[in-house]
C-alpha positions as CSV (number, residue, x, y, z in Angstrom):
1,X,-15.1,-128.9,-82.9
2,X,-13.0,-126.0,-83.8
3,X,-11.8,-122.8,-81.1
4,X,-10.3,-119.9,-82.9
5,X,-8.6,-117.2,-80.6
6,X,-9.2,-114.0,-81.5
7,X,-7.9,-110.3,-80.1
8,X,-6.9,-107.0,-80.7
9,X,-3.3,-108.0,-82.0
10,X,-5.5,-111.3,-83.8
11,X,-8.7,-109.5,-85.2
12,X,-10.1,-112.7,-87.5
13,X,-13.2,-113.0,-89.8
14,X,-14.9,-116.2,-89.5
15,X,-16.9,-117.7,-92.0
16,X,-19.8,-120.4,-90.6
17,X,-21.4,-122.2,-93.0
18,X,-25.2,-122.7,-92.8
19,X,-26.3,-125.4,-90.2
20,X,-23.6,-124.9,-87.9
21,X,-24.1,-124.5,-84.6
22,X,-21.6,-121.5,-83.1
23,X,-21.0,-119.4,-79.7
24,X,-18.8,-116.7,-78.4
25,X,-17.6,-115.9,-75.3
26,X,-15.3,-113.4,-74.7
27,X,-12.2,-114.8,-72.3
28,X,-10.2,-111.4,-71.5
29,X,-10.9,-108.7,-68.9
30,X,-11.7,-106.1,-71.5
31,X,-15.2,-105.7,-73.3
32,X,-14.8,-107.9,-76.8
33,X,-17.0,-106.7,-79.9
34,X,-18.4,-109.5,-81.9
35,X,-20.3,-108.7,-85.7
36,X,-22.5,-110.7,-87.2
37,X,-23.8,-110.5,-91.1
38,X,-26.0,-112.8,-92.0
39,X,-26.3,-113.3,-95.6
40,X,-29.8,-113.0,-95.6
41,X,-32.3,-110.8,-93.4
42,X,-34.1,-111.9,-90.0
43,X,-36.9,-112.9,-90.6
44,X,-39.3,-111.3,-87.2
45,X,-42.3,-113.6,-88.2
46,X,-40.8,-116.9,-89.1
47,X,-37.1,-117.0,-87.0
48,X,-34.5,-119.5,-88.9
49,X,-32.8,-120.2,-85.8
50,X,-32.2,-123.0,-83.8
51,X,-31.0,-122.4,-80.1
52,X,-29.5,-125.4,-77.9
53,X,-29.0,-125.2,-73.9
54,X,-25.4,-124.2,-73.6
55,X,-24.6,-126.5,-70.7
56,X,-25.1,-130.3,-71.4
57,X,-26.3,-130.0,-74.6
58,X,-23.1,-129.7,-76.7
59,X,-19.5,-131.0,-75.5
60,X,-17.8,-127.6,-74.7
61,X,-17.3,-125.9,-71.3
62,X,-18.9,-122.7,-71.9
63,X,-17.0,-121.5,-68.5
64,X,-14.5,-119.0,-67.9
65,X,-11.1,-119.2,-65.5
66,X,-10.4,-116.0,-63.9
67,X,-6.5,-115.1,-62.9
């Protein structure tokens, strides 16, 4: 498991390779921008993705700490 900290004075690209599972949460008390580019277009009729619950099903707390 990897957590990469990124901000205005630490703007980072990311590269996920397929199968991955991945999630963002934004930790600061201003609005953060994520962008995604898939490599290949959504498909509407046939979805490639695969969700999980966030809570219990990975080992991450998906929580914030305010303060």
């Amino acid at each position: 498991m990897n957590e990469f900290f990124m901000c205005t004075h630490n703007p980072t690209l990311i590269q996920l390779p397929n199968l991955l599972y991945h999630g963002w949460k934004c930790i600061s008390a201003e609005t953060s921008l994520v962008v995604n580019v898939p490599t290949e277009p959504y498909q509407h009729d046939e979805p490639d993705e695969y969700r999980l619950e966030p809570h219990g099903s990975l080992p991450y707390d998906w929580s914030t700490k305010d303060g």
